[in-house]
C-alpha positions as CSV (number, residue, x, y, z in Angstrom):
1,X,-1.7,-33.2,44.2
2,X,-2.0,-33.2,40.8
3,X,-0.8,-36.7,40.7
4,X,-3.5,-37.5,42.9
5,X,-6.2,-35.8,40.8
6,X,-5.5,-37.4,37.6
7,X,-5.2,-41.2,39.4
8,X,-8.6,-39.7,40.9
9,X,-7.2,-40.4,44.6
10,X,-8.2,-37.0,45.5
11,X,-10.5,-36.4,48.1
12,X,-10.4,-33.0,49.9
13,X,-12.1,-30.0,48.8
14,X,-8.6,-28.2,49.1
15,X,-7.0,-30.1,46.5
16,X,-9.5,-30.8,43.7
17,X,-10.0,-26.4,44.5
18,X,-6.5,-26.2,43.7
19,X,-6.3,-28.6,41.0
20,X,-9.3,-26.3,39.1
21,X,-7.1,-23.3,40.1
22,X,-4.0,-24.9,38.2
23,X,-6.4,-26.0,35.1
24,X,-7.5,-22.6,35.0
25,X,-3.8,-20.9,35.4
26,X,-2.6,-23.7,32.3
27,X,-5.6,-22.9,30.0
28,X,-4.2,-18.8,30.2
29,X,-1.0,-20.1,29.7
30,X,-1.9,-22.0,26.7
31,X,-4.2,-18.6,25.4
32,X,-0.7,-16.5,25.6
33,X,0.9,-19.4,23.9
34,X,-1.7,-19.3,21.0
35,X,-2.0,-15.5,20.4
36,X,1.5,-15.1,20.2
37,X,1.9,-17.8,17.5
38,X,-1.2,-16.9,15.6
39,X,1.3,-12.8,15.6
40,X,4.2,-14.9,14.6
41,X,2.5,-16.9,11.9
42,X,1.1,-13.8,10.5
43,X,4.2,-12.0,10.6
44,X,5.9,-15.0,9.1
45,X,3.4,-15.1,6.4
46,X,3.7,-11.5,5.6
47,X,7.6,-11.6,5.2
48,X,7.3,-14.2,3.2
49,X,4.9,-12.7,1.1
50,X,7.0,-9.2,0.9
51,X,10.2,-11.4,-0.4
52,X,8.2,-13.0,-2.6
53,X,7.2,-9.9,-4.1
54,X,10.8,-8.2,-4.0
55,X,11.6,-11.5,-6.0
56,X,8.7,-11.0,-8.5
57,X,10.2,-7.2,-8.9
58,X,14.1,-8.4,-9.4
59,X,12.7,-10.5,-12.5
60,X,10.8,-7.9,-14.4
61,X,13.2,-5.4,-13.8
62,X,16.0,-7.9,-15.4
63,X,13.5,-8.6,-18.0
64,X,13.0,-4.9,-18.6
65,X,16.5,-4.6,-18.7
66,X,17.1,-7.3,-21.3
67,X,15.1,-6.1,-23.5
């Protein structure tokens, strides 16, 4: 079917319904797909911002410690 729809060999009402119904079901999919990395990236981000920060604080208490 989906074959036939992108060779555009697809003729009955049926098929180019259920074709729309599969575009439809793969652009969700792809919505779920993007949210969840968008939450990932973020919390990627944010723990890499917190170690940075943890490392910032293990200097300038050495420093502090040094001196």
């Amino acid at each position: 079917m989906l074959q036939g729809y992108l060779t555009r060999q697809l003729t009955s009402a049926l098929g180019a319904y259920q074709v729309e119904a599969l575009k439809r079901e793969f652009k969700s999919f792809t919505d779920v797909i993007e949210k969840s990395m968008n939450v990932f990236k973020q919390k990627i981000k944010a723990d890499v911002e917190r170690s940075q920060g943890n490392k910032l604080g293990l200097i300038r208490q050495t420093q502090n410690n040094l001196l």
